[in-house]
N, C-alpha and C positions, 0 to 999 in steps of 0.2 A: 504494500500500500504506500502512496507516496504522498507528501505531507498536505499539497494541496489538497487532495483528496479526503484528509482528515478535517480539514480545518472547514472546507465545506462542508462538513457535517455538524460540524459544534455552531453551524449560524446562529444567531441572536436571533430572539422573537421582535417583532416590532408591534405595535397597535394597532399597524393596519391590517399587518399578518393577522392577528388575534380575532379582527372583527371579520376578516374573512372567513377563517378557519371557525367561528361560531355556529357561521350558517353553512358549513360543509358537511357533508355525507360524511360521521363517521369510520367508516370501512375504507375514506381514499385516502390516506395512508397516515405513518406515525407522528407525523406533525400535529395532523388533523385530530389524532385521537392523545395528543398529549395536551395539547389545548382543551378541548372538553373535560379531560380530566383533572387538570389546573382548575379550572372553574367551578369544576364542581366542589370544590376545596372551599368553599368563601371564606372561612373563617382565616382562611391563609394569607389569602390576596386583599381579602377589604377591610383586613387590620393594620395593612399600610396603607390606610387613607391618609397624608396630612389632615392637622385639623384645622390651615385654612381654605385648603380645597372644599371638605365636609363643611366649610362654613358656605365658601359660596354656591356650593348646590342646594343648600336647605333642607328641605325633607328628603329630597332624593338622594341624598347621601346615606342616608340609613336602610335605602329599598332598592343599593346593586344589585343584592345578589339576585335577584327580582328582575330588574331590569337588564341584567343578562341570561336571566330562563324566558323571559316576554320575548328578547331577542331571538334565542333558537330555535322558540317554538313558532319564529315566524311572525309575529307580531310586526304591524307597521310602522316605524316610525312614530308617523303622527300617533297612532293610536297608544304607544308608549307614554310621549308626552301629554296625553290627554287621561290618562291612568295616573298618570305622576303626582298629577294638580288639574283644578277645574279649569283652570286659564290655561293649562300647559301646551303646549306645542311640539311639532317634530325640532326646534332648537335643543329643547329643554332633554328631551331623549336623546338628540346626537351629545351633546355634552355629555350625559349620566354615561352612556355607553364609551365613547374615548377615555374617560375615566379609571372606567370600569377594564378596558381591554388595557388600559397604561398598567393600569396597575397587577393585572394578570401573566402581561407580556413580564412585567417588571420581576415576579414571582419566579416564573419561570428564567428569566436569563440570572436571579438571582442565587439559583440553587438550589431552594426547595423543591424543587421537582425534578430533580437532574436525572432520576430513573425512568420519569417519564421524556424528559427532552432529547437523552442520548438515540 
């Protein structure tokens, strides 16, 4: 094996990676199913929230893990935002979700999942 070879395999998750890989077919391959199984972790990833992030989201700071099961299960945007808060909008969900995949992505290139990420 030669070392490029290695090293693309240790890539880094990014947020965008994470929010794609949310709404992927588990079964298309190890990425995809080390992502879902990060998240399903919440207790892991949404206890690195800053507390002035969780300030500026407001309530939806307390209802990620929520707001990345609404996500999987296919839920629209707007309709997220509008589950979030009675005024809320597809802003208010793209925010909570970036969030939510930062700080998943963040889990995962941090380590605690390094069994699932290898």
């Amino acid at each position: 094996m030669s070392l490029p070879r290695l090293l693309a395999q240790r890539k880094s998750f990014s947020p965008e990676e994470v929010r794609q890989r949310l709404r992927a077919d588990l079964s298309a391959d190890p990425r995809t199913r080390a992502v879902h199984a990060a998240a399903a972790r919440t207790a892991v990833w949404s206890s690195r929230l800053p507390d002035r992030v969780a300030f500026d989201l407001g309530r939806a700071a307390h209802r990620l893990p929520t707001v990345v099961f609404w996500y999987c299960q296919g839920v629209p945007e707007l309709e997220i935002g509008r589950r979030l808060s009675p005024f809320g909008g597809e802003w208010d969900a793209e925010r909570a979700l970036m969030v939510a995949a930062t700080l998943i992505a963040n889990a995962l290139n941090g380590g605690e999942f390094a069994e699932l990420a290898a």
